[in-house]
C-alpha positions as CSV (number, residue, x, y, z in Angstrom):
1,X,-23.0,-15.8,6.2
2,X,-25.4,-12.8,6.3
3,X,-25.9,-12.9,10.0
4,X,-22.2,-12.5,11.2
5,X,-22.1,-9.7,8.9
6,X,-25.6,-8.2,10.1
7,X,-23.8,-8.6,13.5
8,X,-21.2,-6.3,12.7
9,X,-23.8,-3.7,11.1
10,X,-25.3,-3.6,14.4
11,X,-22.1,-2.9,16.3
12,X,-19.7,-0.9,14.3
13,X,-22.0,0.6,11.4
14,X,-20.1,-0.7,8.4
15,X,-21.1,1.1,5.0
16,X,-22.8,-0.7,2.2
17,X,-20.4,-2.5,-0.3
18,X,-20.5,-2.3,-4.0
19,X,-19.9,-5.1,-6.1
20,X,-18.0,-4.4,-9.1
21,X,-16.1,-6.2,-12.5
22,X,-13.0,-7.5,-12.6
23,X,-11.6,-5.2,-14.6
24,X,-12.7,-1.8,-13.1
25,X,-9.2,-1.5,-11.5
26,X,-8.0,-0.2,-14.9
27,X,-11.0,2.4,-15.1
28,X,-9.3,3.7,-11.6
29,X,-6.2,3.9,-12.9
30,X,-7.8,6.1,-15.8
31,X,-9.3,8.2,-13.3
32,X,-6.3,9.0,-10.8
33,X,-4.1,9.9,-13.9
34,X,-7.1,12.5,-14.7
35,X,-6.6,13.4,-11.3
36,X,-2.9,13.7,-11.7
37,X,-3.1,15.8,-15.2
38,X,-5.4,18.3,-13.1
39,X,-2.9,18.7,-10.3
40,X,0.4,18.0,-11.4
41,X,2.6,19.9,-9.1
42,X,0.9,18.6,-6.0
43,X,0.8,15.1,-6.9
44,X,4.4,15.1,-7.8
45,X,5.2,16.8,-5.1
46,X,4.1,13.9,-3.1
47,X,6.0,11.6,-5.9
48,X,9.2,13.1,-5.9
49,X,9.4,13.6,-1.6
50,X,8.5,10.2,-1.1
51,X,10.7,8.3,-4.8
52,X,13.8,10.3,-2.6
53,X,12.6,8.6,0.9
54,X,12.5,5.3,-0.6
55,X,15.9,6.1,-2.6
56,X,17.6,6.5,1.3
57,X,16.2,4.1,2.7
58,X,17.0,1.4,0.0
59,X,20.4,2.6,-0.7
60,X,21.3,2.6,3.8
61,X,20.1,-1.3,3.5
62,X,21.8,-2.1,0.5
63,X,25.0,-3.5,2.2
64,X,22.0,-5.9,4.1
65,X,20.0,-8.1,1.7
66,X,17.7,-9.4,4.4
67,X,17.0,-5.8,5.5
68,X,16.9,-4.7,1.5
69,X,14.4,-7.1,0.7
70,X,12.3,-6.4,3.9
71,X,12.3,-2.8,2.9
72,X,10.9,-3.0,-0.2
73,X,8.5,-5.7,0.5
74,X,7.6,-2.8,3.7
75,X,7.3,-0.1,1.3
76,X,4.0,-1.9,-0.4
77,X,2.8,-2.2,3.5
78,X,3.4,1.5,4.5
79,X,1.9,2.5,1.3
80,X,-1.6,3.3,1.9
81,X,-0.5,5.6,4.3
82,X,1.7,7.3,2.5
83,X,-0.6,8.3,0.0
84,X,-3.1,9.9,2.6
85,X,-2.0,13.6,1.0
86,X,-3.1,12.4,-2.5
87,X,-6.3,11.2,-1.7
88,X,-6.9,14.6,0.1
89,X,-6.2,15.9,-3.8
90,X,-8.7,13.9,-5.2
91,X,-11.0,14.7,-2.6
92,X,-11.3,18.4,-2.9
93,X,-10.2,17.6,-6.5
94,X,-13.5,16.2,-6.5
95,X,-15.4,18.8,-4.5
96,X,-14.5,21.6,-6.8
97,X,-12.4,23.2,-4.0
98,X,-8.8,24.5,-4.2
99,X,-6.2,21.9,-4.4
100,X,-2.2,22.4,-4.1
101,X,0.2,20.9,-1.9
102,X,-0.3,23.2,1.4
103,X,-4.0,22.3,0.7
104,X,-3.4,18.6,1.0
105,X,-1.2,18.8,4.3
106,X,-4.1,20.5,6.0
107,X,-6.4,18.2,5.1
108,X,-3.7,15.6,6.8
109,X,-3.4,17.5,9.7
110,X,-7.4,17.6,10.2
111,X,-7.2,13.5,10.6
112,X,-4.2,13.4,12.2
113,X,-5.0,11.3,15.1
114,X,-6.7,9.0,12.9
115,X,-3.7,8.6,10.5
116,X,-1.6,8.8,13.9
117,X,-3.3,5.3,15.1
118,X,-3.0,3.6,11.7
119,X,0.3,4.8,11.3
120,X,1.4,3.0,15.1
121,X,-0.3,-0.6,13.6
122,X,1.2,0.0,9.9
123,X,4.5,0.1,12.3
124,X,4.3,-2.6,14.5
125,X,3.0,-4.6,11.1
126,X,6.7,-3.4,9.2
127,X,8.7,-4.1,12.2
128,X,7.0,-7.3,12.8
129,X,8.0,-8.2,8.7
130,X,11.4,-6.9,9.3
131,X,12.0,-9.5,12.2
132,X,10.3,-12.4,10.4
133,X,12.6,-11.9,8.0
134,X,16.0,-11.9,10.1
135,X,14.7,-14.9,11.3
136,X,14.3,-16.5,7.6
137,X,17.6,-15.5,6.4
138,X,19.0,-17.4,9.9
139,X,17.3,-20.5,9.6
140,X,17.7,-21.2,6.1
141,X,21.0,-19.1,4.8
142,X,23.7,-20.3,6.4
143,X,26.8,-19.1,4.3
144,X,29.0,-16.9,6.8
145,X,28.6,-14.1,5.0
146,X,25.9,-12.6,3.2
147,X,25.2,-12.5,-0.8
148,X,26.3,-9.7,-2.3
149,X,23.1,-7.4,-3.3
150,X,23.9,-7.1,-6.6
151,X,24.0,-11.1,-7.5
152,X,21.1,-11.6,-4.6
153,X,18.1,-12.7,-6.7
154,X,20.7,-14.4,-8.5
155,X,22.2,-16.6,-5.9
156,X,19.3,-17.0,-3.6
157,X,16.2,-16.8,-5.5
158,X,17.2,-18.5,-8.9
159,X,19.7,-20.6,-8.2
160,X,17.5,-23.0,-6.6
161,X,20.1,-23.7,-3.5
162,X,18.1,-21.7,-1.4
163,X,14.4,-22.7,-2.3
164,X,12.5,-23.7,1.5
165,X,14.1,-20.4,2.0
166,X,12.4,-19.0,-1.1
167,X,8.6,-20.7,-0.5
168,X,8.7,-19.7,3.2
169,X,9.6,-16.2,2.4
170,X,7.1,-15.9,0.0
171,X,4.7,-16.9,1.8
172,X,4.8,-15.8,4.9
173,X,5.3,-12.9,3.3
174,X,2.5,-13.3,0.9
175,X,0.1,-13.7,3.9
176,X,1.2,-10.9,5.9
177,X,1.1,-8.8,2.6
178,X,-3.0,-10.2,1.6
179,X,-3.9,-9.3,5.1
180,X,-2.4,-6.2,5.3
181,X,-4.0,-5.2,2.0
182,X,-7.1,-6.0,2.8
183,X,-7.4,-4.1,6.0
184,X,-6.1,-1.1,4.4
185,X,-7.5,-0.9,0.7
186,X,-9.7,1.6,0.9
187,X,-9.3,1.9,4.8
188,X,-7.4,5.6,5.1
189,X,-8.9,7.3,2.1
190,X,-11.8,6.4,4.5
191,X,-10.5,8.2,7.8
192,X,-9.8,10.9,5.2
193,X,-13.5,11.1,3.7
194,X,-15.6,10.1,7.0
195,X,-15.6,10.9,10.4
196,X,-14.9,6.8,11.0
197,X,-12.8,5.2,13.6
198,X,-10.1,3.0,12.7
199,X,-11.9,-0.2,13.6
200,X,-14.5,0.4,11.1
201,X,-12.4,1.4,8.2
202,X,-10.4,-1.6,8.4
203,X,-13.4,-3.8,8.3
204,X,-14.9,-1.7,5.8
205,X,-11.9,-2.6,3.4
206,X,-11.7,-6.2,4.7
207,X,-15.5,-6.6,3.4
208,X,-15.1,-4.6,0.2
209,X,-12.3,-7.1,-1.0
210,X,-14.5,-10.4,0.5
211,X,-17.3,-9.0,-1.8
212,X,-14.5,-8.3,-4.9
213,X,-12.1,-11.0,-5.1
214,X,-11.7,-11.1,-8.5
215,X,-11.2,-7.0,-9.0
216,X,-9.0,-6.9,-5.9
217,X,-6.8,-9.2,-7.1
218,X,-6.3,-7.4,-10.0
219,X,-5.7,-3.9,-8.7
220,X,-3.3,-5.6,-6.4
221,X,-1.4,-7.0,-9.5
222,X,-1.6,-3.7,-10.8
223,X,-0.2,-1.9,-8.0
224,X,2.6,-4.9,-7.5
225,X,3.8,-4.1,-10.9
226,X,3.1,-0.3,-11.0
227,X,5.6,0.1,-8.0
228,X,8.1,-3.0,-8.9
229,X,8.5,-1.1,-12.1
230,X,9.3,1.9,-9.9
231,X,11.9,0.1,-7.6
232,X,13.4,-1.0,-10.9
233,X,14.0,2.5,-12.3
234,X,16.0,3.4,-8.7
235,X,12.8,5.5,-7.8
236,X,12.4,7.7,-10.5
237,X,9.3,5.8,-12.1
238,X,8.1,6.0,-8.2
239,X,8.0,9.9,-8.9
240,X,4.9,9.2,-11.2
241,X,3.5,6.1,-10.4
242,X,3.3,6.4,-6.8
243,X,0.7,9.6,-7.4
244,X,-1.1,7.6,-10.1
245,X,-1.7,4.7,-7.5
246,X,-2.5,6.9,-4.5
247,X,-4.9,8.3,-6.8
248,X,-7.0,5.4,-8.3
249,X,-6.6,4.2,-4.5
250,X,-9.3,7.0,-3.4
251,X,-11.7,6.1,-6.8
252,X,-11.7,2.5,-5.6
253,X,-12.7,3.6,-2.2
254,X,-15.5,5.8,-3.9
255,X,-16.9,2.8,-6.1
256,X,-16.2,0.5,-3.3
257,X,-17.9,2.2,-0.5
258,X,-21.3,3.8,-0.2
């Protein structure tokens, strides 16, 4: 096993991985809210712009359930990337340097091109999801007119009428969701911290959850649930837990990553 990864040493110059417990996740979520207390306004900022985004886009599908469901399952892929202006807060949170809003867009507009390129496969990964799912629905819902969104989870997912449709959903989606996450864990508060290409990032993070299974699983449970409990609160919990995630997200990468 060491010689594949040796390999990729040689060629891209992948950082060293830390190995950490299981239960460091909650220690990162300690940290980003100490991150949050110490620049409120920014960090909500970034809550409140992005809790309004998601409020738009959810309410525009919400007359499509195949197209609802794809959204919010998208909004966990796109995620990473939409935190890029928080981890720039943490960073020069972290530096001792000044740290407001305007601060945090510059810092996004220095890795622009990388954030660019990871934004164009983040994309083509969402629109890729949003298809897979049309195509679900189409196989295996075959009523001639779709469930109404508010008895949806109802009718389809508990009802037990619909259940092929309910394992392949889940785990196709699952897949595309684990992969997903583990090319992009720690992979942009990377671009944002190091003068890395995208390539190198994404195997980064790919190798810092291989080597932490059991503490990646968690602090994707954690951020499953911190953000469900958002979407259940029509976006207003996103206002605060969205910064509180995007914040932990860049103390993982500084454990994770030496």
């Amino acid at each position: 096993m060491d010689k594949p990864l040796n390999s990729l040493d040689r060629h891209f110059h992948l950082p060293h991985v830390r190995r950490v417990e299981a239960d460091r996740p909650l220690m990162w979520l300690r940290m980003g809210w100490e991150d949050m207390r110490s620049s409120p306004a920014a960090s909500l900022g970034y809550g409140a712009l992005f809790a309004v985004i998601g409020y738009l886009i959810l309410a525009y599908a919400a007359r499509m359930p195949y197209l609802f469901t794809a959204a919010i399952s998208g909004f966990f892929l796109v995620g990473p990337l939409m935190a890029a202006g928080l981890y720039e807060i943490s960073r020069r949170h972290e530096r001792g340097e000044s740290v407001s809003f305007m601060d945090s867009l510059r810092g996004l507009q220095r890795h622009g091109d990388h954030l660019a390129y990871y934004g164009a496969f983040l994309a083509f990964a969402l629109i890729g999801w949003e298809r897979l799912s049309a195509i679900l629905f189409a196989l295996f819902y075959h009523e001639t007119a779709s469930p109404d969104l508010a008895n949806f989870f109802q009718d389809v997912f508990l009802s037990g009428h619909y259940a092929q449709f309910v394992v392949s959903y889940l785990v196709i989606g699952g897949a595309i969701a684990g992969l997903i996450f583990a090319l992009s864990v720690v992979s942009v508060p990377m671009l944002m911290d190091r003068d890395a290409d995208i390539a190198t990032a994404m195997m980064s993070s790919a190798r810092a959850v291989g080597h932490n299974l059991g503490a990646m699983a968690v602090w994707a449970g954690l951020i499953v649930a911190l953000i469900g409990i958002g979407f259940a609160t029509m976006m207003i919990g996103m206002v605060f837990l969205l910064p509180l995630v995007g914040h932990a997200t860049w103390h993982a990468y500084k454990e994770l990553i030496e």
